[in-house]
Biotite code that builds the C-alpha atoms (Angstrom):
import biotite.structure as struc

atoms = struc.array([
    struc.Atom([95.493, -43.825, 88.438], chain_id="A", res_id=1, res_name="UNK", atom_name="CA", element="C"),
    struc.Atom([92.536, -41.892, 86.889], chain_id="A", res_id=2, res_name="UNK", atom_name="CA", element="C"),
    struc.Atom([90.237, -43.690, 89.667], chain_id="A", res_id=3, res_name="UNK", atom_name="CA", element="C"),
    struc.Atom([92.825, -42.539, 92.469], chain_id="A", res_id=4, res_name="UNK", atom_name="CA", element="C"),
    struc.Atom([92.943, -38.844, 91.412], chain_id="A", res_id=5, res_name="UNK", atom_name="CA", element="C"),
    struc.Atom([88.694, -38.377, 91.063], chain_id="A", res_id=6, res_name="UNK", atom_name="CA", element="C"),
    struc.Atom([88.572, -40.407, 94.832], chain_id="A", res_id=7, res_name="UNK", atom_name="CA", element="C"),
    struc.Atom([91.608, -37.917, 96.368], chain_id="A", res_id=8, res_name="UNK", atom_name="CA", element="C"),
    struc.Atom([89.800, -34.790, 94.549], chain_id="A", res_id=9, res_name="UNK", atom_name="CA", element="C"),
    struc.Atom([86.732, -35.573, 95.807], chain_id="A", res_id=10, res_name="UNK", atom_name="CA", element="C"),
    struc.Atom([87.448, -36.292, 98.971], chain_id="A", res_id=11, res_name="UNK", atom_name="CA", element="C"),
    struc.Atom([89.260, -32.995, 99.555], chain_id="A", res_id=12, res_name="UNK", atom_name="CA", element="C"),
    struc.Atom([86.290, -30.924, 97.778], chain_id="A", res_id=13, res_name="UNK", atom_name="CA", element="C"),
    struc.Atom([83.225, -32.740, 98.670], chain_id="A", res_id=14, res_name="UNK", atom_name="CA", element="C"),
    struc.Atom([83.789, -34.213, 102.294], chain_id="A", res_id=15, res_name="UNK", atom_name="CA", element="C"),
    struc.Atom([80.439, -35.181, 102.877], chain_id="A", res_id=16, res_name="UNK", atom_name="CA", element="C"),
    struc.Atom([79.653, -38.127, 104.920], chain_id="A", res_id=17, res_name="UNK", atom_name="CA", element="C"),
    struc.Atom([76.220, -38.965, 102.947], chain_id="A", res_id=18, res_name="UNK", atom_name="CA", element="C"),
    struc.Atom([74.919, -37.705, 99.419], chain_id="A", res_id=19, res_name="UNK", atom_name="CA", element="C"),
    struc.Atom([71.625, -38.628, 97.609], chain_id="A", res_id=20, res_name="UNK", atom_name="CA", element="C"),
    struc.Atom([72.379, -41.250, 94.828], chain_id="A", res_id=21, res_name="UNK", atom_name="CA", element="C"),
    struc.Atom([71.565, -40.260, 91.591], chain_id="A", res_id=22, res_name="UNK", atom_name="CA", element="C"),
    struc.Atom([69.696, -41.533, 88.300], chain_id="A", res_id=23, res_name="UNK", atom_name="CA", element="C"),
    struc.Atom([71.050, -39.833, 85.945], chain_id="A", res_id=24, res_name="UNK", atom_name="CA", element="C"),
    struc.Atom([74.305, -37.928, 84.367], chain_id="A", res_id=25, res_name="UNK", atom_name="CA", element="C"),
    struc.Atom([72.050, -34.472, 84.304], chain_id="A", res_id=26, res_name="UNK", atom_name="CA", element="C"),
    struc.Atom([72.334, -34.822, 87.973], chain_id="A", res_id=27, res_name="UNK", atom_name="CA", element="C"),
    struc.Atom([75.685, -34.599, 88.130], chain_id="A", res_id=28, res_name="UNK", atom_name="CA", element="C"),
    struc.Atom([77.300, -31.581, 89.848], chain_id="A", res_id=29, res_name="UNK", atom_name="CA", element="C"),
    struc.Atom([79.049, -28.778, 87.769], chain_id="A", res_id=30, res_name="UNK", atom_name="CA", element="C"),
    struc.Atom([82.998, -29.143, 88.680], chain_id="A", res_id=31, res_name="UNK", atom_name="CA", element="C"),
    struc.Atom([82.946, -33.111, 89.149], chain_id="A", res_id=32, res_name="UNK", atom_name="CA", element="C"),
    struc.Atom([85.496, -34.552, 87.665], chain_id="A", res_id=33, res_name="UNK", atom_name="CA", element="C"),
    struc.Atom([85.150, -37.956, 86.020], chain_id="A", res_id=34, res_name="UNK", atom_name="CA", element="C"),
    struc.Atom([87.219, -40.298, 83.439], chain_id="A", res_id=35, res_name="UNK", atom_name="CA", element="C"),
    struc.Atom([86.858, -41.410, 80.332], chain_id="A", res_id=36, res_name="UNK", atom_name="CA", element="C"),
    struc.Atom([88.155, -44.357, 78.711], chain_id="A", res_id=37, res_name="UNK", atom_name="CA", element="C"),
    struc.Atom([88.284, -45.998, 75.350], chain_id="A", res_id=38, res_name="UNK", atom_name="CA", element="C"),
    struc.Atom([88.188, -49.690, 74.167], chain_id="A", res_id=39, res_name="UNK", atom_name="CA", element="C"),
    struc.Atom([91.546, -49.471, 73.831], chain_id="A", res_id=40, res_name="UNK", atom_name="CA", element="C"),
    struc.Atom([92.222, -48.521, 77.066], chain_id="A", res_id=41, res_name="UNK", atom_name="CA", element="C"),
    struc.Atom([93.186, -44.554, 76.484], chain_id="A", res_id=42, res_name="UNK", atom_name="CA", element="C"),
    struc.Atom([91.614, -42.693, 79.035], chain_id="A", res_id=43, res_name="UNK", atom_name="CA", element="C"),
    struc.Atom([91.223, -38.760, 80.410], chain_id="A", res_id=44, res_name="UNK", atom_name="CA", element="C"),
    struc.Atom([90.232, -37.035, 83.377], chain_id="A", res_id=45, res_name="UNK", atom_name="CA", element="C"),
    struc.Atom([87.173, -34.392, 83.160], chain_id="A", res_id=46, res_name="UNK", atom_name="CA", element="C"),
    struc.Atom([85.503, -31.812, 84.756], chain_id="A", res_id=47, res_name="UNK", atom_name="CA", element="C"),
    struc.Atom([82.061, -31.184, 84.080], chain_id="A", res_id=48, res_name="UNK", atom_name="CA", element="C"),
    struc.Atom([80.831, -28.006, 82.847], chain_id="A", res_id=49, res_name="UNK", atom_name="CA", element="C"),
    struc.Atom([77.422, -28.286, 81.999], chain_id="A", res_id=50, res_name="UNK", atom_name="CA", element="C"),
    struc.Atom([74.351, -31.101, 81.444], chain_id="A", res_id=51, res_name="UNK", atom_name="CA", element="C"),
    struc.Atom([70.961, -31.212, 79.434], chain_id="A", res_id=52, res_name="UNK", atom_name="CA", element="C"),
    struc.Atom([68.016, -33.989, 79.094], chain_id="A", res_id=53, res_name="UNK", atom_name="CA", element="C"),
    struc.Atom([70.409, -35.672, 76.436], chain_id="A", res_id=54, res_name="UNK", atom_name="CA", element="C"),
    struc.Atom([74.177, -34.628, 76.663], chain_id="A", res_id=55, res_name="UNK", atom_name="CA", element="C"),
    struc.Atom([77.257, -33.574, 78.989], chain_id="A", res_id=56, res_name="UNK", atom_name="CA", element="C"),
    struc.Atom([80.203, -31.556, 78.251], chain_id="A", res_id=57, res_name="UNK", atom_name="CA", element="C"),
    struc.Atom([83.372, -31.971, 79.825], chain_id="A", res_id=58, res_name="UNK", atom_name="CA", element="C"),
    struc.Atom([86.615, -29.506, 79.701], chain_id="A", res_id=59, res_name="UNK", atom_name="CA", element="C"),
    struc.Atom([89.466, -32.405, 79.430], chain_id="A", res_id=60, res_name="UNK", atom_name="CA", element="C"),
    struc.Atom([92.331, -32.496, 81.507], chain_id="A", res_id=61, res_name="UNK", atom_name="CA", element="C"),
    struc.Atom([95.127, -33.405, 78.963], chain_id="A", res_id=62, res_name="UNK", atom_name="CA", element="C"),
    struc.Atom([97.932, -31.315, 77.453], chain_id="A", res_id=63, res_name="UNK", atom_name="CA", element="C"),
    struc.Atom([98.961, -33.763, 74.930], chain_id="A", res_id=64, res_name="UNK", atom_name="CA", element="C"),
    struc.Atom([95.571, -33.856, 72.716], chain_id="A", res_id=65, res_name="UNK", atom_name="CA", element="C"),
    struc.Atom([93.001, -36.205, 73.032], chain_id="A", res_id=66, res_name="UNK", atom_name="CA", element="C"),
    struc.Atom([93.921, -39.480, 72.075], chain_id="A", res_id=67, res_name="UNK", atom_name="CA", element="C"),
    struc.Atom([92.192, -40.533, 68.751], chain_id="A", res_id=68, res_name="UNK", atom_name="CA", element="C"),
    struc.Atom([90.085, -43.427, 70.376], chain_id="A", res_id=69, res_name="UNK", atom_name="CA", element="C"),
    struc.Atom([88.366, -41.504, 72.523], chain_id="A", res_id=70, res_name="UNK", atom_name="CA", element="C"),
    struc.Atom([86.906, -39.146, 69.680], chain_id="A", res_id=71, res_name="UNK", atom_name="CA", element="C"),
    struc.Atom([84.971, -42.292, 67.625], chain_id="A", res_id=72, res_name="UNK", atom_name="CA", element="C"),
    struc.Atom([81.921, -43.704, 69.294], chain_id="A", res_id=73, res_name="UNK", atom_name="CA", element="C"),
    struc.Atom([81.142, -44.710, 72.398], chain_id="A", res_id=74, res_name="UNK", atom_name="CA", element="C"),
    struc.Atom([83.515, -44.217, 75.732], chain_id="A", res_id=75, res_name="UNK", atom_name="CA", element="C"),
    struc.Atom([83.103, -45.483, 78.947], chain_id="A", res_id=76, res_name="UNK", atom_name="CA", element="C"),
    struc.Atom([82.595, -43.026, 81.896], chain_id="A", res_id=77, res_name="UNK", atom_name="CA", element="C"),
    struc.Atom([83.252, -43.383, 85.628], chain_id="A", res_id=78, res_name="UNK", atom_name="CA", element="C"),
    struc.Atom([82.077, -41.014, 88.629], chain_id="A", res_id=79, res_name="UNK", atom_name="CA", element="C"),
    struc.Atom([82.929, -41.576, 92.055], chain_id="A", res_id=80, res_name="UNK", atom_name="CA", element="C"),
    struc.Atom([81.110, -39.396, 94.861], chain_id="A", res_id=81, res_name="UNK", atom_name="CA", element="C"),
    struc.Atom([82.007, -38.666, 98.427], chain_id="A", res_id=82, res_name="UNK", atom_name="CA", element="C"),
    struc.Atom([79.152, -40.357, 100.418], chain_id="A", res_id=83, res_name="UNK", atom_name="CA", element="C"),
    struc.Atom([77.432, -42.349, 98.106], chain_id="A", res_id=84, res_name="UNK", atom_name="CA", element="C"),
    struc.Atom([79.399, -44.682, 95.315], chain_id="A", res_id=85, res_name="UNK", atom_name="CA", element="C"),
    struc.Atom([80.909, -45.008, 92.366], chain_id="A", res_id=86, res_name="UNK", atom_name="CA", element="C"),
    struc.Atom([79.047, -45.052, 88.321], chain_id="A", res_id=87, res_name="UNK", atom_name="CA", element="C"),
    struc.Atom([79.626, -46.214, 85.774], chain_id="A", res_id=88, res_name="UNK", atom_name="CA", element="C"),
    struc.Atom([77.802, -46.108, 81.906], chain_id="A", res_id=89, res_name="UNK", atom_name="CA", element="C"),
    struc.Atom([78.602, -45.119, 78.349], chain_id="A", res_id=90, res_name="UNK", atom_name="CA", element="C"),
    struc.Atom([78.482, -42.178, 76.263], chain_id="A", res_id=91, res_name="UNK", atom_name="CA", element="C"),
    struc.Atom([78.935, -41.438, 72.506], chain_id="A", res_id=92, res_name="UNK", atom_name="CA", element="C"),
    struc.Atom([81.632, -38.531, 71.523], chain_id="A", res_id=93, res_name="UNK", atom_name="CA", element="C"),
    struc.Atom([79.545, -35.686, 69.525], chain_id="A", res_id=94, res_name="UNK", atom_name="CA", element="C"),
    struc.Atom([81.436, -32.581, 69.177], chain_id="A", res_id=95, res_name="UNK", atom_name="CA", element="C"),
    struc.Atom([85.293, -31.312, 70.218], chain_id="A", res_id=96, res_name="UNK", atom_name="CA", element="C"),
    struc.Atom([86.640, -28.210, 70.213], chain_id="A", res_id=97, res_name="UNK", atom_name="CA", element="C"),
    struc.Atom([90.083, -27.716, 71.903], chain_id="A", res_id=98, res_name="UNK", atom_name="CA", element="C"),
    struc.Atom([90.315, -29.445, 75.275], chain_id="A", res_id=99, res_name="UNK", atom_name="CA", element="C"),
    struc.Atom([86.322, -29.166, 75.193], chain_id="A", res_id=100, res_name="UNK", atom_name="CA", element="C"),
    struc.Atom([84.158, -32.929, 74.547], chain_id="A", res_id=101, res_name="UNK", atom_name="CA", element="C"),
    struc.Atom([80.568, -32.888, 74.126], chain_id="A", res_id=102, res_name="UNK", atom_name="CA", element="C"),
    struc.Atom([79.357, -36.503, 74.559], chain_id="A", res_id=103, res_name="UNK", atom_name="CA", element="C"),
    struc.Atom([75.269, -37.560, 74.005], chain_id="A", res_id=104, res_name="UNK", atom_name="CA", element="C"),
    struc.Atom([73.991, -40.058, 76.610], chain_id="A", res_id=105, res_name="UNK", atom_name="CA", element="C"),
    struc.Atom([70.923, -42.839, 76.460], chain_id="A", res_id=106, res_name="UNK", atom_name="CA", element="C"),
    struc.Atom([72.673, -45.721, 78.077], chain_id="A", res_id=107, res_name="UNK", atom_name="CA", element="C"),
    struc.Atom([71.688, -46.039, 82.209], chain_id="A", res_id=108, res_name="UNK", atom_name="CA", element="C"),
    struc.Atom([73.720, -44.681, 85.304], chain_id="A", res_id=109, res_name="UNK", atom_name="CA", element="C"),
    struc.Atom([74.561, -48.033, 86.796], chain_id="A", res_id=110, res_name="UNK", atom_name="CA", element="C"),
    struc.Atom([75.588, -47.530, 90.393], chain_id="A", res_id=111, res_name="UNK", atom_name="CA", element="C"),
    struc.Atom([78.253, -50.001, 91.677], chain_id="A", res_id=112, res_name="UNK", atom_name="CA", element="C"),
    struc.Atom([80.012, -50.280, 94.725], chain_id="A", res_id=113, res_name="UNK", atom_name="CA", element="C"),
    struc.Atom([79.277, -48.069, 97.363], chain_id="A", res_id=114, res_name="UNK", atom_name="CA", element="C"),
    struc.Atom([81.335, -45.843, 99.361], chain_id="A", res_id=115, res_name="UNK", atom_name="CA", element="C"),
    struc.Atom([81.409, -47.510, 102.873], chain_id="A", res_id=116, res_name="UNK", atom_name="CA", element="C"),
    struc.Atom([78.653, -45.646, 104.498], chain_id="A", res_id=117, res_name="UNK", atom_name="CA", element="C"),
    struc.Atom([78.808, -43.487, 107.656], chain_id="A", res_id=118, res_name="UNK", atom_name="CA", element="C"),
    struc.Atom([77.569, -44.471, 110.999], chain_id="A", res_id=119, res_name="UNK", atom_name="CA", element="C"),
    struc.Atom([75.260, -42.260, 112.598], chain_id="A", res_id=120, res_name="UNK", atom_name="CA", element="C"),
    struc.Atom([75.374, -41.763, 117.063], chain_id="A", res_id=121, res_name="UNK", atom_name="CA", element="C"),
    struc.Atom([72.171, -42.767, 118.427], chain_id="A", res_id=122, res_name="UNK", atom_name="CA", element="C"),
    struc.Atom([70.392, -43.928, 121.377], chain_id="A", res_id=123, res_name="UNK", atom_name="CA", element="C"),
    struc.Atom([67.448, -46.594, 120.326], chain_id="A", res_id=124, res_name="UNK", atom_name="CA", element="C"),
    struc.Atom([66.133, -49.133, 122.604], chain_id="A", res_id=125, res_name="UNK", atom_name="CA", element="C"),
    struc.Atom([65.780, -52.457, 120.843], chain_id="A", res_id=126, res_name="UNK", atom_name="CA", element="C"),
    struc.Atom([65.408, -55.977, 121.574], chain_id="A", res_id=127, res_name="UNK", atom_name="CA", element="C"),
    struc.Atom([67.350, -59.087, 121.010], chain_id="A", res_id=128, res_name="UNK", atom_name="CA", element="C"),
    struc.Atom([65.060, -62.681, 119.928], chain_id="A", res_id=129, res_name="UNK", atom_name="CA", element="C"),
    struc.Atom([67.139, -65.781, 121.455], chain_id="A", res_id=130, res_name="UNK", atom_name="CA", element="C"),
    struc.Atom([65.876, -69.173, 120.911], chain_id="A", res_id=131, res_name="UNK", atom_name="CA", element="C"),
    struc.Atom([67.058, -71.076, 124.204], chain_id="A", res_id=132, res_name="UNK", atom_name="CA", element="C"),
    struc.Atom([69.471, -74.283, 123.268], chain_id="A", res_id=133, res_name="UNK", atom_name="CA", element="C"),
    struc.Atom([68.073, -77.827, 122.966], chain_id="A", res_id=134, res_name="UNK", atom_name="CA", element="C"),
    struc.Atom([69.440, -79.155, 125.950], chain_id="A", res_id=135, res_name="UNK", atom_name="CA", element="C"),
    struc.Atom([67.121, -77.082, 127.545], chain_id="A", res_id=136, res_name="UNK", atom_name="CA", element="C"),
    struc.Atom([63.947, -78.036, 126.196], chain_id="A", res_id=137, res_name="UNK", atom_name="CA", element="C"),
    struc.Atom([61.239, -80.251, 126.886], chain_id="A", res_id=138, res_name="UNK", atom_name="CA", element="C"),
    struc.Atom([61.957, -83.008, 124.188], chain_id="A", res_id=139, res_name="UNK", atom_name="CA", element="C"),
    struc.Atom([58.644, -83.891, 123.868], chain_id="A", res_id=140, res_name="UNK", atom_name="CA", element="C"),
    struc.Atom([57.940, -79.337, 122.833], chain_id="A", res_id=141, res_name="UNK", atom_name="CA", element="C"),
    struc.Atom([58.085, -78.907, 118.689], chain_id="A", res_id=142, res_name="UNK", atom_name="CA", element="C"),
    struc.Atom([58.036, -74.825, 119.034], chain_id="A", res_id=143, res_name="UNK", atom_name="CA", element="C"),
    struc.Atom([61.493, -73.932, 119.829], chain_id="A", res_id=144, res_name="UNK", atom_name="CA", element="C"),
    struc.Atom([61.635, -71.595, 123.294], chain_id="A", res_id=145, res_name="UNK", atom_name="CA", element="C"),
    struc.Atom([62.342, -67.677, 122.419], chain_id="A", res_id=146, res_name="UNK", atom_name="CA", element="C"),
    struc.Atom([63.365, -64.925, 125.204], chain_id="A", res_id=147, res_name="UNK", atom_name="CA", element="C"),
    struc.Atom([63.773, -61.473, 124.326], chain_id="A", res_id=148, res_name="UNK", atom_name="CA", element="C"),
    struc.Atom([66.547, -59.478, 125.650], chain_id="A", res_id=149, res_name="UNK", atom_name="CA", element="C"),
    struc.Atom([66.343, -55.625, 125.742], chain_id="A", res_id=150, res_name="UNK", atom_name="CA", element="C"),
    struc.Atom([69.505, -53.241, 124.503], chain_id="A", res_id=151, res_name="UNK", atom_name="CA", element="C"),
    struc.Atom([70.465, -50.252, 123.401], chain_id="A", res_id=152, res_name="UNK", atom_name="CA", element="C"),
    struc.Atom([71.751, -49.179, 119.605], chain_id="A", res_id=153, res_name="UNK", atom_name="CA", element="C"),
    struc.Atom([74.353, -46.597, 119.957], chain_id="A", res_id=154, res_name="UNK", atom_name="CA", element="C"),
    struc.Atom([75.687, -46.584, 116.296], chain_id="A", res_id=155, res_name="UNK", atom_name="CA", element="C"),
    struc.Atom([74.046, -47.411, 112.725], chain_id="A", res_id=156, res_name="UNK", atom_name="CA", element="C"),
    struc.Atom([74.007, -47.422, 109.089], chain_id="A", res_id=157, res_name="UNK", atom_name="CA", element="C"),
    struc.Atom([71.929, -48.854, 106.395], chain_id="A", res_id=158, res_name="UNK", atom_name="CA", element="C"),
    struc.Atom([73.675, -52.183, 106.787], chain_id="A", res_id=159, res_name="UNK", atom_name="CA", element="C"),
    struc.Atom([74.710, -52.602, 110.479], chain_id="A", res_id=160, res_name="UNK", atom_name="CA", element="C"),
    struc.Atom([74.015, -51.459, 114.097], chain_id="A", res_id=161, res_name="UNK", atom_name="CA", element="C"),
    struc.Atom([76.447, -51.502, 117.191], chain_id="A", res_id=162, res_name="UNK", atom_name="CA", element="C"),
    struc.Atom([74.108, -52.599, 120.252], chain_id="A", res_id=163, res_name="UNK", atom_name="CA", element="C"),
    struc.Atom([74.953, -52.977, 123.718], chain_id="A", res_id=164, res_name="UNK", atom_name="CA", element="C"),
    struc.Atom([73.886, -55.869, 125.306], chain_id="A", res_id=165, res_name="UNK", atom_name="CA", element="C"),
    struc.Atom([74.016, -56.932, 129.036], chain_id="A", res_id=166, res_name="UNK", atom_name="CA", element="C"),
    struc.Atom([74.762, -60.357, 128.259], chain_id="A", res_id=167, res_name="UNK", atom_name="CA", element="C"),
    struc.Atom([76.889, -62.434, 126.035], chain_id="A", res_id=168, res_name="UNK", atom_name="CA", element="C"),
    struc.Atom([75.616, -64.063, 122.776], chain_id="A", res_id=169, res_name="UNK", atom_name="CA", element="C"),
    struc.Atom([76.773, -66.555, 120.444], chain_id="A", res_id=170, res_name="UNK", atom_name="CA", element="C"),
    struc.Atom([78.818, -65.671, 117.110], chain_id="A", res_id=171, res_name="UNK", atom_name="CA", element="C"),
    struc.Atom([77.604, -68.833, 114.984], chain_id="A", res_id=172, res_name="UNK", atom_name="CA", element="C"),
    struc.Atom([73.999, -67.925, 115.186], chain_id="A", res_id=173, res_name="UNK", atom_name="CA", element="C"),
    struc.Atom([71.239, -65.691, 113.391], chain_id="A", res_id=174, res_name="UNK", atom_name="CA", element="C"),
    struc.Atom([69.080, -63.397, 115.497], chain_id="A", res_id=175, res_name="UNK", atom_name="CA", element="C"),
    struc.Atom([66.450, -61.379, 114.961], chain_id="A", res_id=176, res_name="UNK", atom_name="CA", element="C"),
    struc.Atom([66.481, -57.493, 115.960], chain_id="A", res_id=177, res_name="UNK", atom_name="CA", element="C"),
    struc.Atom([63.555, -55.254, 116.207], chain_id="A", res_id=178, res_name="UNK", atom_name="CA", element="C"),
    struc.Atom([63.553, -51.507, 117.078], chain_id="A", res_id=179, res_name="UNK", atom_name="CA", element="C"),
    struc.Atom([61.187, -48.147, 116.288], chain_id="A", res_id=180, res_name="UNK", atom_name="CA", element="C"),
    struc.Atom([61.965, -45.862, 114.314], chain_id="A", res_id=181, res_name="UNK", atom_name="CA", element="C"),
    struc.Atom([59.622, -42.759, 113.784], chain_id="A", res_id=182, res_name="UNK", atom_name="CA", element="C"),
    struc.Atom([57.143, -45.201, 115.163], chain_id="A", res_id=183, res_name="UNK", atom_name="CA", element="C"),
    struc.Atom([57.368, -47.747, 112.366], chain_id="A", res_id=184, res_name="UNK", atom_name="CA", element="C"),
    struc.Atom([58.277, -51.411, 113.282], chain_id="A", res_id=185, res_name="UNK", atom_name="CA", element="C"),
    struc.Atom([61.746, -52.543, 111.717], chain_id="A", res_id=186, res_name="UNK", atom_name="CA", element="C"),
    struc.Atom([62.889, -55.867, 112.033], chain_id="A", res_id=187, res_name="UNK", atom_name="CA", element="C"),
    struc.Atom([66.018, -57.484, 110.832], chain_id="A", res_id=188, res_name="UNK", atom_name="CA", element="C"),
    struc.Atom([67.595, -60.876, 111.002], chain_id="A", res_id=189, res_name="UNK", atom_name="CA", element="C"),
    struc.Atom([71.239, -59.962, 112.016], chain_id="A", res_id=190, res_name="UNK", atom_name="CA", element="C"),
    struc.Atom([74.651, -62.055, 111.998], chain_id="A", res_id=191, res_name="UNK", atom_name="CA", element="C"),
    struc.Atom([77.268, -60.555, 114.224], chain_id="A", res_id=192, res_name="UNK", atom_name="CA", element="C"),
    struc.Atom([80.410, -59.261, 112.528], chain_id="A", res_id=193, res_name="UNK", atom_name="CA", element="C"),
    struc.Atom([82.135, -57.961, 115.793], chain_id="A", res_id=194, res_name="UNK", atom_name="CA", element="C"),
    struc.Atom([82.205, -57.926, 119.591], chain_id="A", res_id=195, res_name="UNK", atom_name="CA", element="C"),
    struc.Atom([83.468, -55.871, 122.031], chain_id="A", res_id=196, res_name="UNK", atom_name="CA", element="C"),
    struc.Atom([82.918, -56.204, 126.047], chain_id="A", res_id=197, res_name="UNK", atom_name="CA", element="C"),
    struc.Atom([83.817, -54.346, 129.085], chain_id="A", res_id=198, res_name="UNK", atom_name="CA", element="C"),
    struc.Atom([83.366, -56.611, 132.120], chain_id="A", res_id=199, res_name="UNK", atom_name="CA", element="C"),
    struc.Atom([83.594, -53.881, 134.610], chain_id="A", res_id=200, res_name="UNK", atom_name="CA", element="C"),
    struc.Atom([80.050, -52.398, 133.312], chain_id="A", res_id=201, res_name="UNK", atom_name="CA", element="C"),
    struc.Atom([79.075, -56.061, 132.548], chain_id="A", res_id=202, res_name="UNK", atom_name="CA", element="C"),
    struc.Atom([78.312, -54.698, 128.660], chain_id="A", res_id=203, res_name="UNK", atom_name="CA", element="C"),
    struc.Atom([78.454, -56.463, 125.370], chain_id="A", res_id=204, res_name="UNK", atom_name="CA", element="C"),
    struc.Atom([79.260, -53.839, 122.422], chain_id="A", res_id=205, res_name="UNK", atom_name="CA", element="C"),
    struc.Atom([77.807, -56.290, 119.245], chain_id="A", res_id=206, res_name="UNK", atom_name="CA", element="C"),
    struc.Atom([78.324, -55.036, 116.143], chain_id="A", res_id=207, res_name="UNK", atom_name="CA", element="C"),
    struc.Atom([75.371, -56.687, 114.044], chain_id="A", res_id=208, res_name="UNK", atom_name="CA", element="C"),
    struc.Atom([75.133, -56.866, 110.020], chain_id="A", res_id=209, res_name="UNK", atom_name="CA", element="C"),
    struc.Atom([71.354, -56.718, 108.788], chain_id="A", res_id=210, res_name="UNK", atom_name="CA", element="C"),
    struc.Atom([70.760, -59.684, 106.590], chain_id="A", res_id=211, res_name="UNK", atom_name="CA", element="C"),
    struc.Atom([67.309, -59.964, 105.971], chain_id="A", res_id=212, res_name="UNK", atom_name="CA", element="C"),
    struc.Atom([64.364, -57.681, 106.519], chain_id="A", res_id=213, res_name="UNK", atom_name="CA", element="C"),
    struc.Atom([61.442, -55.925, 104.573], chain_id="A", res_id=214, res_name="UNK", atom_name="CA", element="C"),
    struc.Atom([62.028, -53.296, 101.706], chain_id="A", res_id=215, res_name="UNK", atom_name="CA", element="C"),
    struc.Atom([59.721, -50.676, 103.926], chain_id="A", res_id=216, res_name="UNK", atom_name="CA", element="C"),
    struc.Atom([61.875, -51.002, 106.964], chain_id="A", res_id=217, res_name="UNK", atom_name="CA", element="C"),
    struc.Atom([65.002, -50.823, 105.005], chain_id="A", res_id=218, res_name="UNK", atom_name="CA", element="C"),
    struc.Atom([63.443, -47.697, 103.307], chain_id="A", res_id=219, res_name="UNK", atom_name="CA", element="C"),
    struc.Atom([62.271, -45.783, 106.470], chain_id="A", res_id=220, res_name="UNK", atom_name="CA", element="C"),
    struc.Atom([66.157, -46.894, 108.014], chain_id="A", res_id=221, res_name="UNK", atom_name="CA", element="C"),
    struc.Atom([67.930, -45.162, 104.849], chain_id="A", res_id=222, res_name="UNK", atom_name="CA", element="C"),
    struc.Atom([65.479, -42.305, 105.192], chain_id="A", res_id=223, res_name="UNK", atom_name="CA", element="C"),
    struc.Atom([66.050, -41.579, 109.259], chain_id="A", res_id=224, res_name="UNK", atom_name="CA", element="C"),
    struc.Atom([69.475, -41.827, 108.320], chain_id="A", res_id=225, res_name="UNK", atom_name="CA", element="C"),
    struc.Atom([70.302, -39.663, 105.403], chain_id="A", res_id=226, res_name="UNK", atom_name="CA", element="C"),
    struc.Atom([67.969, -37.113, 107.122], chain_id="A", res_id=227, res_name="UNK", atom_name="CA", element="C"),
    struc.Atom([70.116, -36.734, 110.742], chain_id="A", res_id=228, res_name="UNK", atom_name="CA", element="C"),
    struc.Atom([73.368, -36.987, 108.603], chain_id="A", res_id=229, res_name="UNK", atom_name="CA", element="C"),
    struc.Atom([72.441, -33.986, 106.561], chain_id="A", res_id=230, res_name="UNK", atom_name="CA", element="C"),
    struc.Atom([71.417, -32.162, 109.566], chain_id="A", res_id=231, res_name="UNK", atom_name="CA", element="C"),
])
């Protein structure tokens, strides 16, 4: 329940579509809310009112007191933000006074799942590596036969594009995808997740998940991105 109230709250007061991740709790904005909750599975809902280099205090939302486990050692604390995921890490319970907790932190921010990221509309031309089926290859040839195909990306994320194509590919295979992006180089081997076709226009809408590819290209990718969403 505490998860489902900081998600709704959130989403009504922060709607935005991407958000930088963060590293640590002094990052956190003044007004989130978050949850606390004990070994013993007490919890409470929090907003934040202020942060330093070494402790957060939170006005708790609770009228019945605090419950007595979370006010000895450490409690567990979850944040969930609009456009970039949900955290998770422990703090230690230093000082109360009325509905106001002030908790010391030294554990890490662990980030865990993320919030399904945004797509963003564009037009990049990219190109398609097929390797042509055995049956038609020389037997005698060792180097399997590539062709490269040309198409368009119309929508994409950190994780996946949607490319048109203007002919039809098969779902069991890998392929690799290449495409420029503020003229760097970015390569990914892809697996297709979806397909969509319109046979009047004789156009293949693939949506593509990137599986493998360097740490640079995925870095200049997230950066393009969380630059044009913010714009």
């Amino acid at each position: 329940m505490c998860r489902d109230i900081i998600i709704i709250h959130e989403k009504i007061f922060n709607p935005s579509i991407y958000r930088k991740p963060i590293n640590s709790l002094q990052e956190l904005e003044v007004g989130t809310l978050i949850a606390l909750f004990s070994e013993q599975k007490d919890y409470c809902i929090a907003k934040v009112l202020s942060t330093d280099d070494a402790t957060i205090s939170l006005q708790l939302f609770r009228k019945e007191g605090i419950p007595a486990s979370l006010t000895l050692g450490k409690v567990s604390l979850y944040i969930w933000r609009t456009g970039d995921a949900e955290y998770r890490t422990e703090v230690t319970v230093k000082e109360i006074s009325g509905n106001i907790i002030t908790c010391a932190y030294s554990d890490p921010l662990a980030r865990g799942k993320e919030v399904r990221l945004p797509y963003l509309d564009v037009m990049i031309p990219c190109q398609l590596t097929l390797e042509a089926p055995a049956s038609n290859r020389d037997k005698e040839e060792e180097a399997p036969i590539q062709t490269t195909i040309a198409g368009m990306i119309y929508r994409i994320n950190e994780n996946e594009a949607v490319v048109r194509l203007a002919a039809k590919i098969d779902y069991g295979n890998t392929y690799p995808l290449s495409f420029t992006i503020d003229d760097f180089h970015i390569k990914f081997i892809c697996k297709i997740l979806a397909e969509k076709s319109i046979q009047e226009e004789n156009a293949f809408f693939i949506t593509f998940r990137f599986l493998e590819g360097s740490d640079v290209a995925r870095q200049v990718l997230k950066r393009y991105i969380a630059e044009h969403l913010e714009a």
